[in-house]
C-alpha positions as CSV (number, residue, x, y, z in Angstrom):
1,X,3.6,27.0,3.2
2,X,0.3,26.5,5.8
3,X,-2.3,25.1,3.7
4,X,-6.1,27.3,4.0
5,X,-9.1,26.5,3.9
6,X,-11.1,23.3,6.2
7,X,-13.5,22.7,3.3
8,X,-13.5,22.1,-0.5
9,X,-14.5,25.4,-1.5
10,X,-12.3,27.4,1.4
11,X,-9.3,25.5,-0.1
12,X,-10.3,25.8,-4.3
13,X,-10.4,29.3,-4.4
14,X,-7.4,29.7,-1.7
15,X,-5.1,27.5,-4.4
16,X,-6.8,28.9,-7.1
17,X,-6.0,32.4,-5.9
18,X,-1.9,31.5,-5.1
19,X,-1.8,29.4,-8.6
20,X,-3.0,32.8,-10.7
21,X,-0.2,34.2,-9.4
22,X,3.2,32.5,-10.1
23,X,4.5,28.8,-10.4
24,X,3.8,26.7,-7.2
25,X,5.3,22.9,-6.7
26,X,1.7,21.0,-5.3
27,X,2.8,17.6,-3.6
28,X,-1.0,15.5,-3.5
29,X,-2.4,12.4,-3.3
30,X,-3.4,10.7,-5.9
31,X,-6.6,8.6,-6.3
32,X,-4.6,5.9,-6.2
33,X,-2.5,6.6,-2.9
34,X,0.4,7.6,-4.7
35,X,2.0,11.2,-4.1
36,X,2.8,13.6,-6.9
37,X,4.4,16.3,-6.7
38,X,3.7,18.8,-10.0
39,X,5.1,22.4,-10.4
40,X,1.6,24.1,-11.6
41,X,0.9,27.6,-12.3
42,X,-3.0,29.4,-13.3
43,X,-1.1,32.7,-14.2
44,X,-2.9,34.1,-17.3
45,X,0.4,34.5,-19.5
46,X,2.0,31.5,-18.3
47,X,-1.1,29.7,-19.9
48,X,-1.3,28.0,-23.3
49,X,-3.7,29.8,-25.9
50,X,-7.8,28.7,-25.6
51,X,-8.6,25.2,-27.6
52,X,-11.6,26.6,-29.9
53,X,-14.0,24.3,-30.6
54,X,-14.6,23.7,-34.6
55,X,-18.1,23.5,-34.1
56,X,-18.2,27.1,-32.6
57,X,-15.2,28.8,-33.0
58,X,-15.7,29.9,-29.4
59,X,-13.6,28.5,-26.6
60,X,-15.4,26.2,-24.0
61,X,-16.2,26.4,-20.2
62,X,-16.4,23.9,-18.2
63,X,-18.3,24.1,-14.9
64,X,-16.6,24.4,-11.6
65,X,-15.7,21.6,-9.8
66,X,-14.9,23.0,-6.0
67,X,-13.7,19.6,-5.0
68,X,-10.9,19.1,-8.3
69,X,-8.6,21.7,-9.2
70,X,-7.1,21.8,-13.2
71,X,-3.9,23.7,-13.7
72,X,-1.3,23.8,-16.2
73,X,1.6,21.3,-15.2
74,X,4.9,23.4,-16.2
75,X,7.2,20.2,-16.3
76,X,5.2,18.5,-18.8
77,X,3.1,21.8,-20.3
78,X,-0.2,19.9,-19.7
79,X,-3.4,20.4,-17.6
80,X,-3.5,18.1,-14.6
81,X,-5.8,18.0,-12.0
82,X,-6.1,17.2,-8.7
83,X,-8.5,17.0,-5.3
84,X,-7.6,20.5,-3.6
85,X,-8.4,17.8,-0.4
86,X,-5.5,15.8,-0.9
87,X,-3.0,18.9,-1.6
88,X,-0.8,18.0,1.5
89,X,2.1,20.9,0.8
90,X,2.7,23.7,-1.6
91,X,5.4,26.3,-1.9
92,X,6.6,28.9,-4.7
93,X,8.6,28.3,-7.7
């Protein structure tokens, strides 16, 4: 699949937007120069329940980060991130 979007935020909400929507395989680079490549999904029911915090019983938010994407790795049902920047393909699962 092309990849969209020339800028950090072009290319964060274009992933974002394919991610909420079924199970993609992202091949990156990592910070270190090595290449991943992570089957990774954002879709709502494909998602573990919120962490509540003990504190506040209410689940936390993190700001956005345009340049780092965080999605839930389906091979090793984790959250992973990544720079949308180094994404260098992506297709569907």
């Amino acid at each position: 699949m092309e990849l969209v979007g020339n800028n950090e935020l072009d290319r964060h909400m274009w992933l974002e937007s394919l991610l909420r929507e079924g199970i993609y395989e992202v091949t990156f680079t990592k910070v270190d120069g090595s290449t991943r490549v992570m089957p990774c999904t954002l879709k709502p029911e494909l998602l573990p329940d919120r962490t509540l915090t003990e504190t506040t019983g209410k689940a936390t938010a993190k700001p956005l980060k345009i340049e780092t994407m965080s999605a839930w790795a389906t091979d090793i049902q984790q959250w992973r991130s990544f720079r949308v920047m180094n994404v260098v393909e992506i297709k569907p699962l």
